[in-house]
ZAMARGU-4260 file (C-alpha; in steps of 0.2 Angstrom, whole numbers, plus 5000, padded with zeros to 4 digits):
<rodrens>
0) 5865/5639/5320 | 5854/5625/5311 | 5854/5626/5292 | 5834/5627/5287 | 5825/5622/5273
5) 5808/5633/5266 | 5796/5622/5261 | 5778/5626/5256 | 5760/5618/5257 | 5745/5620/5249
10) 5731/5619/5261 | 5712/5618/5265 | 5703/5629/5278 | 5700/5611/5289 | 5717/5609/5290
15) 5723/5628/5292 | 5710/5628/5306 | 5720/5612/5314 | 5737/5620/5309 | 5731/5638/5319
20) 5725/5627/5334 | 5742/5620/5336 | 5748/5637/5340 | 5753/5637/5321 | 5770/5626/5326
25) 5762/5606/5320 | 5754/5598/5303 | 5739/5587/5310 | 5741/5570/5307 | 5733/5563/5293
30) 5717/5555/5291 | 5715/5536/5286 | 5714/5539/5269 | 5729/5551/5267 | 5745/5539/5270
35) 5758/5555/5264 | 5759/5572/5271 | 5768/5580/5255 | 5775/5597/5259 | 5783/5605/5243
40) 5799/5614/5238 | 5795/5630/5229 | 5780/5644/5229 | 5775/5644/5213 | 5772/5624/5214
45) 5759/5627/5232 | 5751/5643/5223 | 5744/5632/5209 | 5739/5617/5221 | 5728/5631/5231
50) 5721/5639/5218 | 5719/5627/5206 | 5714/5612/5218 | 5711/5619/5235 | 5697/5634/5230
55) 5687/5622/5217 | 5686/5610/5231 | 5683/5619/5248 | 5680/5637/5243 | 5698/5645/5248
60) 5714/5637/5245 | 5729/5646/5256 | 5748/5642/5254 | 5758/5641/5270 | 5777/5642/5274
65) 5789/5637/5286 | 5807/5631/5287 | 5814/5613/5293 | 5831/5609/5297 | 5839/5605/5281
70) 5849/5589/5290 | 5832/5580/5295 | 5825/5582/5276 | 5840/5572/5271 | 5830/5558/5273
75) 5815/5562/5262 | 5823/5562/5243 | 5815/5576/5232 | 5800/5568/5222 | 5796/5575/5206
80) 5780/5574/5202 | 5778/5580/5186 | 5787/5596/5176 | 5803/5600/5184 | 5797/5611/5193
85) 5783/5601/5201 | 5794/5595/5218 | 5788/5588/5234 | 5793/5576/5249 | 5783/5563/5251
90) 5782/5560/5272 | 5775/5545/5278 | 5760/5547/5289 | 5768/5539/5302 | 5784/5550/5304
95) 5772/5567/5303 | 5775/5567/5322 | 5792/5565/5320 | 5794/5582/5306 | 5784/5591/5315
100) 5799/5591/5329 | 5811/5600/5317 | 5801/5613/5312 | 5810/5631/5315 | 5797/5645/5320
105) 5781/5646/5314 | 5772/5639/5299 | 5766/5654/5290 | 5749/5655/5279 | 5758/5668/5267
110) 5744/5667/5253 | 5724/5666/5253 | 5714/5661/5236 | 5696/5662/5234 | 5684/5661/5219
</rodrens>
């Protein structure tokens, strides 16, 4: 059996939408302006990215989880992006394709903020 890794991600309904198209399997691929696809390591971390961010910007933040083979995430060193508890990975746009392929199961919208 293949050893997972949860990770977790702050979201928007556009991308949500796109997430739910893709039979809730695939992250879109980013726009132009978005060069990293930043999943991050713990619940707590996503929940205040949604809430805090995603609501004040598009009226509903949700926070999504799903697991990815623990092997493939070697690659991606743990970026901490501010307290120590404030962890991410930092994907390049260009290997999104590439992650999505070692997703395990579904990705899951496990939380829903609104104002």
């Amino acid at each position: 059996m293949t050893a997972t890794t949860t990770l977790w991600r702050p979201t928007g309904p556009e991308e949500l939408a796109l997430v739910e198209a893709s039979g809730w399997r695939a992250w879109p691929p980013r726009l132009p302006d978005q060069p990293i696809f930043y999943p991050v390591m713990n619940e707590d971390y996503a929940v205040r990215i949604a809430r805090d961010w995603n609501v004040p910007a598009s009226g509903v933040g949700y926070v999504t989880r799903f697991e990815v083979e623990t092997d493939f995430l070697a690659r991606y060193p743990v970026q901490q992006a501010g307290g120590r508890t404030i962890l991410e990975l930092w994907v390049p746009a260009e290997e999104l394709a590439e992650f999505n392929e070692h997703i395990v199961g579904l990705i899951e919208m496990v939380r829903e903020f609104r104002p």
